[in-house]
N, C-alpha and C positions, 0 to 999 in steps of 0.2 A: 612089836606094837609101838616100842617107844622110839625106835627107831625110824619109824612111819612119821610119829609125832614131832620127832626134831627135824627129819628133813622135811615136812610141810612146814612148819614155824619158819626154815630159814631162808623158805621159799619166797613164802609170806613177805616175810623182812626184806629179801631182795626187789619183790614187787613194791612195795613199799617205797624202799630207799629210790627207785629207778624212778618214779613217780614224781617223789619231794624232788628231784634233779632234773625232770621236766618242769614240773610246773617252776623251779625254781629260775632255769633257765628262760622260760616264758616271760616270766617276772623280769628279769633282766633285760633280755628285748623291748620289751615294752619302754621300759624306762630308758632305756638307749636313744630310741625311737621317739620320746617324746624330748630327750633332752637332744640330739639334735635338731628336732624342729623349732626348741625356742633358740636352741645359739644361732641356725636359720633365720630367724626371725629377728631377732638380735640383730645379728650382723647386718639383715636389708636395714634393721631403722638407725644402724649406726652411720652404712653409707647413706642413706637420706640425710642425715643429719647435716652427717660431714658436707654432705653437697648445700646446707640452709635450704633445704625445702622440707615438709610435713610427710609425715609418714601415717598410711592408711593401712590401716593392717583387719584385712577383713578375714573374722574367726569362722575355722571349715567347719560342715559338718559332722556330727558323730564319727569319731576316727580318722575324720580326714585331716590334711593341716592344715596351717591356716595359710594367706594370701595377701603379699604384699602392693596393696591396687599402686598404679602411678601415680603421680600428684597432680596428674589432668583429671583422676576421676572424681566424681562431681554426684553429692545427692539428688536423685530427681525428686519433684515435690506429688503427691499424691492427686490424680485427675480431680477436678472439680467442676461442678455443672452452671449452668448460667443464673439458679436459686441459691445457689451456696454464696454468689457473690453480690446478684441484686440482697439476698438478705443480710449480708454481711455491710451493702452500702447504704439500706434503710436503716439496720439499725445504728450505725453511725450517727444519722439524722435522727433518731428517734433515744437515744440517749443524749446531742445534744441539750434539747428540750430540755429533760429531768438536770442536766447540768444548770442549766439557763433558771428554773424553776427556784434551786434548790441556792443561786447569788443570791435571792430576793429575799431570803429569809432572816439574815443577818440585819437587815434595816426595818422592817412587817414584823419583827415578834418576838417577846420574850420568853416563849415557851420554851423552857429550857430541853425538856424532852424531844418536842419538834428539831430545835438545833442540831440535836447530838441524831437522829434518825436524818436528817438533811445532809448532815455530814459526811454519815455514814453512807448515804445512795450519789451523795458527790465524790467520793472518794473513789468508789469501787467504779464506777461508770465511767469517770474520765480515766482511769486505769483500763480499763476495756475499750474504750474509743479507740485508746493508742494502740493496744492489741490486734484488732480491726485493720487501723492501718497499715500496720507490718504487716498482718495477713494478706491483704489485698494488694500495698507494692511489690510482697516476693512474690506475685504470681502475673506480677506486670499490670493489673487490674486498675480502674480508677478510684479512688475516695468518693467520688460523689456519682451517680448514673447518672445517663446521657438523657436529657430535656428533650420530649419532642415538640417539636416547634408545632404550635397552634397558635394560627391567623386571632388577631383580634383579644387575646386574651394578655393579663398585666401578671403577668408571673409572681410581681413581688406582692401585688394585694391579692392574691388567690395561691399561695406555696403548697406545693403535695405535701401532704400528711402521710404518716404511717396509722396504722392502726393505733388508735386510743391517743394519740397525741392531741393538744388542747390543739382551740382553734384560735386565729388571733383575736378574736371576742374576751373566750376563756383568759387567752393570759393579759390580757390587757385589764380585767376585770382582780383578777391574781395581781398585776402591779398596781392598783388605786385600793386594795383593800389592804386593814392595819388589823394588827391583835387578835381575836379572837375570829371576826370576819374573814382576814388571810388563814389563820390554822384552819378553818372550816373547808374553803375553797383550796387549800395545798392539799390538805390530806385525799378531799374527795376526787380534785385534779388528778394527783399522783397515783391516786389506786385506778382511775381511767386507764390513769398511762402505760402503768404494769402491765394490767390487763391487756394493752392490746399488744405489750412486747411476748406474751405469752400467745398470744391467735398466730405472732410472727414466728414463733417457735412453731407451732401445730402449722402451718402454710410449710414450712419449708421441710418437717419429714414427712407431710402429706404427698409429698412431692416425688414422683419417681426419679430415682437416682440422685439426688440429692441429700447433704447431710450426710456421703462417705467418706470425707474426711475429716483424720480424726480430730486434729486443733479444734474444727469448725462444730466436729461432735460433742467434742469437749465444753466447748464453751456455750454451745448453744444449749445444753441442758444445766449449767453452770447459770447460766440466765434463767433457766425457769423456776429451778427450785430456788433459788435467791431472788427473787421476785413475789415470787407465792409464799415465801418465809417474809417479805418487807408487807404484801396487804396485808396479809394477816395483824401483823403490827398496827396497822395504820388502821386496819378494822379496831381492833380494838380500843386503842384512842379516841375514836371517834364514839362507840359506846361509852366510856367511861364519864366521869362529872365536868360539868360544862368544861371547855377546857380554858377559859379564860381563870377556871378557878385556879390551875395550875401555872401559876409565874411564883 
């Protein structure tokens, strides 16, 4: 019986040991195997180097290795549709405006609050303009959409609007008003003009196949909630105590 007992235990022990010296072996391979792919990988961006050109080294799949591209190869930019780019050139145009609005302030008012909320919607919107245009020149696109020519009509006293932008009534009304009169017609101008950069948000993922790239995705929901976080502000201001009491 006990003899049954120790040659099973050494049996055991054999299976065992044979086991720990595959998998151990395994384990070795592996690392072999991954430590030649980086000195591979190595070595190509060493000769890149040494040749002064950039090294593109696109990482494989699960298991597989990775790939050294040539230094012809070239990001492509993700398709876009013909609303990704009219919206991207209105609202150019329609963030000028709030830019344009928000010079006026500094000479029309001492409302200090008004200021620092002026500031802050000139800051971020002429940051986004410029955004806009690198979007639109890396994809060869124009800054500004193409005019169709209509007989009879003066372009510069009738200029297309975007949604909610003032009209030159409006701003012309905004440049002869002072003090409390200007915070009155900024705040209620400005929340027009949010407003309709948010209808330009809804138009363009109402839009089949448009709004699938990501930058364009990015940024165009980056405009809505920061737009619907600025009325709100501006709602509020506008309910609070006269605001002329506020200098």
């Amino acid at each position: 019986m006990k003899s049954f007992y120790f040659k099973g235990q050494r049996k055991l022990q054999s299976v065992m040991g044979v086991g720990a010296w595959r998998s151990g072996l395994v384990a070795a391979s592996t690392l072999a195997g991954l430590f030649s792919l980086m000195v591979c990988a190595q070595q190509a961006e060493q000769q890149q180097a040494d040749k002064g050109t950039p090294v593109v080294v696109q990482p494989g799949a699960p298991g597989q290795p990775t790939r050294t591209l040539p230094p012809s190869a070239r990001a492509t930019l993700p398709p876009r549709s013909p609303a990704d780019v009219q919206f991207m050139q209105g609202m150019i145009m329609h963030h000028a405006q709030a830019v344009e609005m928000t010079a006026l302030i500094a000479s029309h008012t001492e409302n200090k609050d008004l200021r620092l909320l002026g500031a802050r919607i000139s800051s971020s919107q002429s940051e986004e303009i410029k955004f806009m245009k690198r979007w639109l020149a890396a994809r060869g696109d124009p800054v500004s959409p193409a005019m169709p020519e209509m007989p009879g009509m003066d372009m510069s006293k009738q200029p297309m609007l975007m949604p909610g932008m003032l009209t030159p009534k409006q701003m012309e009304a905004l440049k002869k008003a002072k003090g409390a009169e200007f915070d009155q017609l900024f705040l209620t101008g400005m929340i027009q003009h949010h407003n309709g950069a948010l209808i330009m948000v809804k138009d363009l993922f109402d839009t089949a196949g448009s709004g699938q790239d990501a930058e364009l995705f990015n940024f165009a929901t980056d405009v809505d909630s920061g737009q619907r976080a600025e009325i709100r502000i501006m709602q509020t201001m506008l309910r609070e105590k006269p605001l002329e009491e506020k200098r």
